[in-house]
C-alpha positions as CSV (number, residue, x, y, z in Angstrom):
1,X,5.5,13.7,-17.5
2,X,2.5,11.7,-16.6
3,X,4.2,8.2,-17.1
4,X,6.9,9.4,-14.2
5,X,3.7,10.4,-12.1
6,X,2.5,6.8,-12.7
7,X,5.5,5.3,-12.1
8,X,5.9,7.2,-8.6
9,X,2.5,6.6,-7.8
10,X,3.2,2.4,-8.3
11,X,6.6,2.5,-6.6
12,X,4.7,4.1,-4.0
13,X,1.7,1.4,-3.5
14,X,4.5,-1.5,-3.8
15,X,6.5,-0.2,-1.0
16,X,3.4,-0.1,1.0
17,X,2.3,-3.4,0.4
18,X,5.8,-4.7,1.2
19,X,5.9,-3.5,4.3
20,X,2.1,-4.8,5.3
21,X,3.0,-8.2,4.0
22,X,5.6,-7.7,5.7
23,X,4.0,-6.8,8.9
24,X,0.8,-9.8,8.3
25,X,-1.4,-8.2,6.4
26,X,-2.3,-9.5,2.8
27,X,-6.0,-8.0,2.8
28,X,-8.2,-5.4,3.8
29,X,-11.5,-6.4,4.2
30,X,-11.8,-8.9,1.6
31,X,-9.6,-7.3,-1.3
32,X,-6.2,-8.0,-2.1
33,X,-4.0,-5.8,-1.0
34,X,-2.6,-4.5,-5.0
35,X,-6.4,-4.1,-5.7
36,X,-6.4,-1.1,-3.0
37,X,-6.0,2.3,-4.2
38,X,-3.1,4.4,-3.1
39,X,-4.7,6.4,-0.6
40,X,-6.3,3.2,1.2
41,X,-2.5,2.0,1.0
42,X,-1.5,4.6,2.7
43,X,-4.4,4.8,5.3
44,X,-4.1,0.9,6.2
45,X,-0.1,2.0,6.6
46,X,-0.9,4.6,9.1
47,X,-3.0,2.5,10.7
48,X,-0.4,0.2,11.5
49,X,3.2,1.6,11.5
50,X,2.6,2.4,15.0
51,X,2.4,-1.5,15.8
52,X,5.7,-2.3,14.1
């Protein structure tokens, strides 16, 4: 059971970070955007769906 949560939780962050390198952005503040947690993934996605 836990290794389908982390596998969930990583398909999750990489379809975030697709669509922000897909939309520009390749940092926040000065960390690479697969160093972020999930939750700031999903915060800096909020932030900016509205734009695209």
């Amino acid at each position: 059971m836990p290794n389908r949560l982390r596998l969930a939780i990583e398909q999750r962050k990489n379809f975030l970070i697709t669509c922000l390198i897909e939309w520009g952005i390749y940092k926040k503040e000065d960390k690479q955007l697969y160093k972020l947690t999930l939750s700031e993934l999903e915060a800096e996605y909020q932030l900016n769906k509205s734009d695209h």
